[in-house]
BAFI-818724 format. One record per residue (C-alpha): residue number from 1; chain; x, y, z. Coordinates in nm, 3 decimals. Layout:
<nodes>
<node i="NUM" ch="A" X="X" Y="Y" Z="Z"/>
...
</nodes>
This chain:
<nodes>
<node i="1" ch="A" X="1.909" Y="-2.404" Z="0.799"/>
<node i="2" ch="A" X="1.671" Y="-2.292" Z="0.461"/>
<node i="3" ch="A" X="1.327" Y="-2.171" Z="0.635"/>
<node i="4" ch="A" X="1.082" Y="-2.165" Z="0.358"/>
<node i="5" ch="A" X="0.946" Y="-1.876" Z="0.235"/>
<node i="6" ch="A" X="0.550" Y="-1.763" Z="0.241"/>
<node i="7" ch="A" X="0.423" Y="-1.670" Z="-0.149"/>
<node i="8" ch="A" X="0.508" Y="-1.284" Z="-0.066"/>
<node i="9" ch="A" X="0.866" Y="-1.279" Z="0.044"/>
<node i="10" ch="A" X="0.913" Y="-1.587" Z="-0.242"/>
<node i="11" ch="A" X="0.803" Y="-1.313" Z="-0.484"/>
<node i="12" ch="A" X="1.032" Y="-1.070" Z="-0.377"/>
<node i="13" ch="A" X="1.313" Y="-1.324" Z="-0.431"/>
<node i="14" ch="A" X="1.209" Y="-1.378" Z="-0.791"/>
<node i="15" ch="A" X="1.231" Y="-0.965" Z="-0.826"/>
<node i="16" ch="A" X="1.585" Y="-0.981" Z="-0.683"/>
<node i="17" ch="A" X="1.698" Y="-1.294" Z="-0.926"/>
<node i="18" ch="A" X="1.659" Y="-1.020" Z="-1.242"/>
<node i="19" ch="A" X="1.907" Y="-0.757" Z="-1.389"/>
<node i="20" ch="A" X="1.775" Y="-0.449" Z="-1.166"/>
<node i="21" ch="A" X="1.920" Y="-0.208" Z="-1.380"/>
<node i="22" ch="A" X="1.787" Y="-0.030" Z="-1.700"/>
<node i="23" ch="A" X="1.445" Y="-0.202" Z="-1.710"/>
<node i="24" ch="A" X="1.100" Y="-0.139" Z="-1.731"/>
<node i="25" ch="A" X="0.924" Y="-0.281" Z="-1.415"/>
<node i="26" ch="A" X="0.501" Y="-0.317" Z="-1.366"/>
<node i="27" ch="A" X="0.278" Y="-0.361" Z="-1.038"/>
<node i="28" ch="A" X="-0.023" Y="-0.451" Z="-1.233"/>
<node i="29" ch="A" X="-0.190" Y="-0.447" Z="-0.862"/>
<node i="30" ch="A" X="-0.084" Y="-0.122" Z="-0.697"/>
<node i="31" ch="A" X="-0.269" Y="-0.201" Z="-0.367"/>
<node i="32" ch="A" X="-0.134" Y="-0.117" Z="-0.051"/>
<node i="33" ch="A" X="0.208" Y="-0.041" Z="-0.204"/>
<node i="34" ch="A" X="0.429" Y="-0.299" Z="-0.081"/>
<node i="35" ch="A" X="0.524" Y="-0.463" Z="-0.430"/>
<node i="36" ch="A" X="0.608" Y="-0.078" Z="-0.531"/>
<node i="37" ch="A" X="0.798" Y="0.015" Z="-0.273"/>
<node i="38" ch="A" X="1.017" Y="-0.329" Z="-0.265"/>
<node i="39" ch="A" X="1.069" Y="-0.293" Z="-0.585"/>
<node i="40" ch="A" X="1.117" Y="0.132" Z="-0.579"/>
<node i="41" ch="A" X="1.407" Y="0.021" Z="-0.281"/>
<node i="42" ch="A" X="1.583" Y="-0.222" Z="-0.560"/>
<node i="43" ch="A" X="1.607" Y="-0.126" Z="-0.857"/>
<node i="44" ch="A" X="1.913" Y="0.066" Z="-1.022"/>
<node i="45" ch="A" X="1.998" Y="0.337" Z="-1.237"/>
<node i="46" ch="A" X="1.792" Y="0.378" Z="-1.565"/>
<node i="47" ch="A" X="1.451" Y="0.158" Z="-1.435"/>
<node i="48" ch="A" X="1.102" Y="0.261" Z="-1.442"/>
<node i="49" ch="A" X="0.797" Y="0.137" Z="-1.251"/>
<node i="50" ch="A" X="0.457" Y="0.149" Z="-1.345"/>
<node i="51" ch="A" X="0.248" Y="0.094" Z="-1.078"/>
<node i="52" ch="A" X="-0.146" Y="0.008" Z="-1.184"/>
<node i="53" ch="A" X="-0.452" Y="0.010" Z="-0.980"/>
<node i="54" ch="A" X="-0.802" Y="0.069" Z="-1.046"/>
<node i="55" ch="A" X="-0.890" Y="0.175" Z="-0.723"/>
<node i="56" ch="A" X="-0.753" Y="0.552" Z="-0.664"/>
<node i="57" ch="A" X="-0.743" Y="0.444" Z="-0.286"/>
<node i="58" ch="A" X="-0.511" Y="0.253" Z="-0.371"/>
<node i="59" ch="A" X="-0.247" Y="0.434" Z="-0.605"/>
<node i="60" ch="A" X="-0.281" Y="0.752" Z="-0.245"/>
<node i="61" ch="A" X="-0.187" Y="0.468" Z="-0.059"/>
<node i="62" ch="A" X="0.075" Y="0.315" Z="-0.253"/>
<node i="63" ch="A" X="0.199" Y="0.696" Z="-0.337"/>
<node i="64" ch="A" X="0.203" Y="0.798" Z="0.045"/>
<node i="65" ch="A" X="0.428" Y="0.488" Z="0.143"/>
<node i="66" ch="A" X="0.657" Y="0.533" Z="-0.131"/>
<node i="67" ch="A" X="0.672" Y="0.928" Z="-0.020"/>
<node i="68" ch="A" X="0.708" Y="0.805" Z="0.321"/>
<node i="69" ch="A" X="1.051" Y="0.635" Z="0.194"/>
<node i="70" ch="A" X="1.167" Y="0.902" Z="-0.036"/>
<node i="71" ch="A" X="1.106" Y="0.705" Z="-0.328"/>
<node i="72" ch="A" X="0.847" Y="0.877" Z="-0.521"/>
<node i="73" ch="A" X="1.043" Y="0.967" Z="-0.792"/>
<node i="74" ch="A" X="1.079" Y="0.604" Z="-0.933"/>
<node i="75" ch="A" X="0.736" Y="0.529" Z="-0.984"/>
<node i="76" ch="A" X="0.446" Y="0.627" Z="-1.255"/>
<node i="77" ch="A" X="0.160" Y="0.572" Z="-1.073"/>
<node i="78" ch="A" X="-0.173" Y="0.465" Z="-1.333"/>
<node i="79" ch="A" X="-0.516" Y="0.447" Z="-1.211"/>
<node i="80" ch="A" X="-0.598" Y="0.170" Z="-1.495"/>
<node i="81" ch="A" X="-0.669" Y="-0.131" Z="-1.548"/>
<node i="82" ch="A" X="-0.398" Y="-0.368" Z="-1.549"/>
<node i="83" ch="A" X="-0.553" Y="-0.505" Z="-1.873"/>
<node i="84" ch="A" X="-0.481" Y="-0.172" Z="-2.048"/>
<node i="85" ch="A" X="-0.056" Y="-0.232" Z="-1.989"/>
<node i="86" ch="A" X="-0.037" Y="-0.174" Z="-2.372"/>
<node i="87" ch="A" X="-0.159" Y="0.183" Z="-2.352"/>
<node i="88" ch="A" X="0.134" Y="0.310" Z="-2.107"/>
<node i="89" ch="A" X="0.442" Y="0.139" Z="-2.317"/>
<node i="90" ch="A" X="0.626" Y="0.309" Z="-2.614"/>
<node i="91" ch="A" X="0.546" Y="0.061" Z="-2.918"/>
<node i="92" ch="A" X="0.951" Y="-0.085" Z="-2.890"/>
<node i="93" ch="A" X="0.910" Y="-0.105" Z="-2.493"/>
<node i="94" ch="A" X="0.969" Y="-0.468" Z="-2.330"/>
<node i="95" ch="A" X="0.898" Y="-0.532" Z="-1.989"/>
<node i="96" ch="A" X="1.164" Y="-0.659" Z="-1.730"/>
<node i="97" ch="A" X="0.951" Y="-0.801" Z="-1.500"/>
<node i="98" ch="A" X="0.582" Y="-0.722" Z="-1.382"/>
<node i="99" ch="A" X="0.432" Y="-0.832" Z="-1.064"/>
<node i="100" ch="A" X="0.004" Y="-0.924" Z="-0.977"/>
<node i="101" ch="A" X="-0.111" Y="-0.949" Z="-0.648"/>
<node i="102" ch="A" X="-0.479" Y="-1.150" Z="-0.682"/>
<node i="103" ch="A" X="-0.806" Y="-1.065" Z="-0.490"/>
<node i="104" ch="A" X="-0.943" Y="-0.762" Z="-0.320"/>
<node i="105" ch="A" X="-0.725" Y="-0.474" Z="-0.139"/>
<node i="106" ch="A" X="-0.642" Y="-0.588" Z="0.183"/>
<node i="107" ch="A" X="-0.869" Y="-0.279" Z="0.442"/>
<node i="108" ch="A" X="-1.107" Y="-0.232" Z="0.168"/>
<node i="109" ch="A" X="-1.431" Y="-0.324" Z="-0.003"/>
<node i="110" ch="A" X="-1.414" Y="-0.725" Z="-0.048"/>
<node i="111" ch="A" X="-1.623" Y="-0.680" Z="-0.360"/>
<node i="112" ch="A" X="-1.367" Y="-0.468" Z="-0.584"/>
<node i="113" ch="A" X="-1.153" Y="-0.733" Z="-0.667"/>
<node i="114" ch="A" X="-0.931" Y="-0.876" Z="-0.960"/>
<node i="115" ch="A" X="-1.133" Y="-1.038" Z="-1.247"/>
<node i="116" ch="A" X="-1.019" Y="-1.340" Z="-1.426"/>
<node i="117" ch="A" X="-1.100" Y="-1.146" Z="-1.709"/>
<node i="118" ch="A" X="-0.872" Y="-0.829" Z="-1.689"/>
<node i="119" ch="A" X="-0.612" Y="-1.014" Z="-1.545"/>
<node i="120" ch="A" X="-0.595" Y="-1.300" Z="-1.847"/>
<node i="121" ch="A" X="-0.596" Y="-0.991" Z="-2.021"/>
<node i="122" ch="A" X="-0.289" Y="-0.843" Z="-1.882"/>
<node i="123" ch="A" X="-0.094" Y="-1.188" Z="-1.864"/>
<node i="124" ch="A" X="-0.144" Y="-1.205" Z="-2.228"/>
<node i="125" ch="A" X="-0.076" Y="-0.839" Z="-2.284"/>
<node i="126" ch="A" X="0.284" Y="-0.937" Z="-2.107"/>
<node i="127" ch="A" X="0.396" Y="-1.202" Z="-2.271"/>
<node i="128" ch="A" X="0.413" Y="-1.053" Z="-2.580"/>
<node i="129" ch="A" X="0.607" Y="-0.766" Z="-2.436"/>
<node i="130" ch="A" X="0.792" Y="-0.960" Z="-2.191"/>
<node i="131" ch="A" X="1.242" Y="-0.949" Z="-2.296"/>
<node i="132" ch="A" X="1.417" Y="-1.262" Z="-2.287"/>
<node i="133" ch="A" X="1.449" Y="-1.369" Z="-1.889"/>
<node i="134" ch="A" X="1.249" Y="-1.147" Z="-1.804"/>
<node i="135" ch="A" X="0.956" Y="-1.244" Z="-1.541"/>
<node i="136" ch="A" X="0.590" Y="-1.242" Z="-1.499"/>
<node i="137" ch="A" X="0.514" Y="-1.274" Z="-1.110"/>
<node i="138" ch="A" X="0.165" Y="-1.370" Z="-0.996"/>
<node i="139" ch="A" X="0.074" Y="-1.436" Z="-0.633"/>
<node i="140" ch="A" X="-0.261" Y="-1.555" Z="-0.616"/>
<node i="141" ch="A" X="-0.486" Y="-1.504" Z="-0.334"/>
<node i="142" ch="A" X="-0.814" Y="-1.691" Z="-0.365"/>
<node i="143" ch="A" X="-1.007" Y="-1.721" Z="-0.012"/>
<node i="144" ch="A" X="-1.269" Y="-1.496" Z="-0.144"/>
<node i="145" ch="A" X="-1.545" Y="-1.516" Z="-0.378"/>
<node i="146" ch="A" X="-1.452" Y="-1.570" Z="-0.711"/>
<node i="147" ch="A" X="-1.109" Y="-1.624" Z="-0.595"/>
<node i="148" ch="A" X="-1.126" Y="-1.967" Z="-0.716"/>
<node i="149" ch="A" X="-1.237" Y="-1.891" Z="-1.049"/>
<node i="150" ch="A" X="-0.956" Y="-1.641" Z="-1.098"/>
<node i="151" ch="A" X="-0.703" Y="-1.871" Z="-0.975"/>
<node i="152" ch="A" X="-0.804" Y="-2.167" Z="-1.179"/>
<node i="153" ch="A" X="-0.842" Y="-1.928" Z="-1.505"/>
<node i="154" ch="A" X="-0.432" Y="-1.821" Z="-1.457"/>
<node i="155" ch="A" X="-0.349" Y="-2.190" Z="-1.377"/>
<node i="156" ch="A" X="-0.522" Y="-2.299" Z="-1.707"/>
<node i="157" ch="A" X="-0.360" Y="-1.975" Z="-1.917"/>
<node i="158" ch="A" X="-0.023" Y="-2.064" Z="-1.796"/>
<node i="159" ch="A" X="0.017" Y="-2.409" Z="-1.724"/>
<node i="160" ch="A" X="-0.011" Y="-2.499" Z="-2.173"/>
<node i="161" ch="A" X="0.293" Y="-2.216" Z="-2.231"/>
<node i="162" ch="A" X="0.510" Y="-2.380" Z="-2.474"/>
<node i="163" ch="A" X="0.840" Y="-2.516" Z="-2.276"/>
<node i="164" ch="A" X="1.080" Y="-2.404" Z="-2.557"/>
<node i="165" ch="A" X="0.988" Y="-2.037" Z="-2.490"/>
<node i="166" ch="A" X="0.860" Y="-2.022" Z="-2.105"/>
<node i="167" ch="A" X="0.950" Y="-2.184" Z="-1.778"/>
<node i="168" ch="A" X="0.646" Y="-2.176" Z="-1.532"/>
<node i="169" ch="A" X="0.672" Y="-2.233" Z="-1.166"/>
<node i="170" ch="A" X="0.378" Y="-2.296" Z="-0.912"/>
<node i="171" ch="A" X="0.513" Y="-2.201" Z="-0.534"/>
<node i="172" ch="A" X="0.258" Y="-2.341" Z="-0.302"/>
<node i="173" ch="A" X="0.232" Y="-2.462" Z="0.034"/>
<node i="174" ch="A" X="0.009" Y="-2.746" Z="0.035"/>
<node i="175" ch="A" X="-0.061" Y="-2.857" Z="0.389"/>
<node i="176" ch="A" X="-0.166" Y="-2.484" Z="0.537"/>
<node i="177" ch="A" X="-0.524" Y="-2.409" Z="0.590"/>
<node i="178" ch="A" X="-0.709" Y="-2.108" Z="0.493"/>
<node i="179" ch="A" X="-0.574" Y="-2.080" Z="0.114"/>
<node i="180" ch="A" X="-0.262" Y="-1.989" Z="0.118"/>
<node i="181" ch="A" X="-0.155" Y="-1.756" Z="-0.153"/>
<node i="182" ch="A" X="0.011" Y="-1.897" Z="-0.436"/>
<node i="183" ch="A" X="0.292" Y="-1.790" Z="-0.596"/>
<node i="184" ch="A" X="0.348" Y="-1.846" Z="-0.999"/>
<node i="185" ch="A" X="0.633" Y="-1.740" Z="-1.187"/>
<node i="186" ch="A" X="0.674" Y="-1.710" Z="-1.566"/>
<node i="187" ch="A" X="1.007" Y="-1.669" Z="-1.713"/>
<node i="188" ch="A" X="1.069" Y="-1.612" Z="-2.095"/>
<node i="189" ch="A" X="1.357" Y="-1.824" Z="-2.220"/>
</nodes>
């Protein structure tokens, strides 16, 4: 029997569908660590992972779990701006696959969250550095304020990519109340 999957474990499904091995790997959203440490627990000799946050509670947190798993070691942890992707990659390096998680730190300040801004920012940043099937992985979480806004901006960025060159996925459940997260996938041809 297939039981559907919520916009998280979807997600990590997309991370498993690309070549683990020898890539460069981003969590433009650090957070609570969860993105890092899935991906920290998957990927194979010669891999990096950048993990970004602006918070610096959150790159602790997201340190201390992957500590707690002996997994340290694969991760670069930035406390940046996801916008600022550019300034942590060699000018030849492409990107494998980078992952956003939308809205506020889950146990935090509701406030601090993602701006459509930064995060446009970053997309755009990506797909210029993005290798050929490689993925950009953006699950959107948009029950706060300007969650909307932030959600509609991606939608709008992503939904005119040029077929040729991307395929762009929208993952949604659509009869669930309290927004359920989102779950958009960009893959370069």
């Amino acid at each position: 029997m297939l039981i559907l999957k919520n916009a998280q474990q979807f997600s990590h499904e997309m991370i498993l569908s690309v070549n683990l091995e020898d890539g460069i790997f981003i969590d433009a959203t650090a957070g609570n660590g969860h993105d890092t440490l899935f991906l920290a627990q998957h990927i194979e000799k010669g891999s990096k992972i950048l993990a970004f946050d602006i918070q610096e509670q959150a790159i602790l947190q997201t340190r201390q779990l992957l500590q707690n798993n002996d997994l340290e070691g694969k991760v670069t942890y930035i406390l940046d701006s996801h916008a600022q992707i550019s300034n942590y990659l060699g000018d030849q390096d492409l990107v494998r696959l980078a992952i956003f998680n939308l809205g506020y730190l889950p146990g935090s300040d509701k406030k601090i969250i993602t701006t459509p801004s930064s995060t446009l920012e970053a997309i755009q940043i990506l797909l210029t550095r993005l290798e050929k099937n490689g993925k950009i992985i953006i699950v959107s979480y948009y029950g706060h304020d300007g969650g909307i806004e932030e959600k509609n901006s991606v939608e709008e960025l992503i939904s005119v990519l040029p077929q040729k060159k991307w395929s762009v996925l929208k993952y949604q459940f659509i009869n669930q109340i309290n927004c359920p997260p989102i779950c958009y996938v960009i893959e370069k041809k």
